[in-house]
Structure formats: C-alpha cells, structure tokens
N, C-alpha and C positions, 0 to 999 in steps of 0.2 A: 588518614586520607581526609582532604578537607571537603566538604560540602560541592565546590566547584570543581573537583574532581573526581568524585560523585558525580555529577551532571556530565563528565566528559565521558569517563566512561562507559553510562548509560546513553549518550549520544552516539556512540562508535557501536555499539550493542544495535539499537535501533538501525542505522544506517545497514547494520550485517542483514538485518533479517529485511529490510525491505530487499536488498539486493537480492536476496535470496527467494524473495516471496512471499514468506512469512508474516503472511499481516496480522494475526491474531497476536504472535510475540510482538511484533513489533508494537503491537495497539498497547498490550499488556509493559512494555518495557519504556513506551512515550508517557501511560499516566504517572510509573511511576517517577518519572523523570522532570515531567510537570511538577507534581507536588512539591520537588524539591526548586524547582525552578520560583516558582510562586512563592516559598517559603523564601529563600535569597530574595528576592525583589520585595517581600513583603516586613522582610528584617531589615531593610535598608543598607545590606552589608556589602553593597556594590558603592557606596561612597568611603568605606574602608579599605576598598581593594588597595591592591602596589598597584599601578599600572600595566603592569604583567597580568597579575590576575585577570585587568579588566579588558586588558587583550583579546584576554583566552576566552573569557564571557563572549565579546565580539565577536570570534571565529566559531563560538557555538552558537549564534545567533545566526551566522551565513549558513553556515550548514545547518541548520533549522529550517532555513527555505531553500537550500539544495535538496532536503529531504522530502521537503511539500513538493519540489518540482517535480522528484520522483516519482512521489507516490497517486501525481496526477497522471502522469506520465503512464504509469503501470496499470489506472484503473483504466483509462484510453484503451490500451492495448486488451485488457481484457473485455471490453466491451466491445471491441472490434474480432475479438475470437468467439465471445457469445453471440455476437450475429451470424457468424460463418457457422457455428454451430446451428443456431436456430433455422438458417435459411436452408440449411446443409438434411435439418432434420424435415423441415417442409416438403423440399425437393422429393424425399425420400417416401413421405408420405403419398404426397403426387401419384410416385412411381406405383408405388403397390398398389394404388385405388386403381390407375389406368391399368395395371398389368390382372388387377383381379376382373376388372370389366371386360378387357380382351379377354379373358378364357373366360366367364359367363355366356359370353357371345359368341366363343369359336363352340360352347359345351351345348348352347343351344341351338345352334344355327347347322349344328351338323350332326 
C-alpha cells in the first residue's frame, strides 16, 4: 500500500466518522492522516506522481473541504440543539420557581 493510499483510506475513514458523529475518531483519524499528508508534501513526492496519482491527490484535496464543510455544518447544528436545550432548561427553571411561589402563596394565604 503506497503512502497515497494511505491517505485515501484514511480520508474515507474520516468522512465515516464525521457522518456518523464521531468527532473524537474522526479528530484521532484526521492527525493521523495529516502527518502523512505533510510527510508527501514535505518529501516532494507529488512531482513524481503518474498523473493518476496526482489526480487522486486532487480529489483528496476536494473532499478535504467537503469534509470541513461538513464538520461546520455539524457544529452549527449542534449549537442550534445546545440552545434549544439551554433555553428548554431555563423555561424549565422558570416553571418551578413560579410553581414553587404559587403554592408558597396558596400555603400561606390559606
């Protein structure tokens, strides 16, 4: 298995687990995936590629920012359920201060 195939299949790995949710793997599965990224660009073995290879390089490069789109995407969405939660847990608060105050009030007043 050569190096950039290596990186693709750790590419395909990554993509699984943000679909999934899994941002810890995926965090765990992007550096290793980097390293080897960095190591190819830092051996200069992208001007040996066939053009096949540098293809495939390519199409890992697009899906590198289809995967950042996602993973904005995803935090969005979770900061949009963390406020529903938050506002959800407020309300809730609310409720039982006024519901404790009406029976203080119905307990003293009668």
């Amino acid at each position: 298995m050569t190096q950039l195939d290596k990186i693709l299949e750790l590419t395909l790995q990554v993509e699984q687990a943000i679909e999934s949710g899994d941002w810890g793997i995926a965090n765990e599965i992007e550096s290793n995936r980097r390293q080897l990224l960095i190591g190819l660009f830092n051996d200069n073995a992208i001007q040996t590629m066939s053009p096949a290879d540098q293809a495939a390089l390519k199409n890992i490069l697009l899906r590198n920012e289809e995967s950042i789109r996602n993973v904005h995407a995803g935090r969005k969405e979770l900061a949009r359920h963390s406020s529903r939660i938050n506002n959800a847990s407020s309300a809730a608060r609310a409720y039982r201060s006024n519901a404790a105050q009406r029976h203080e009030r119905l307990v003293t007043s009668g």
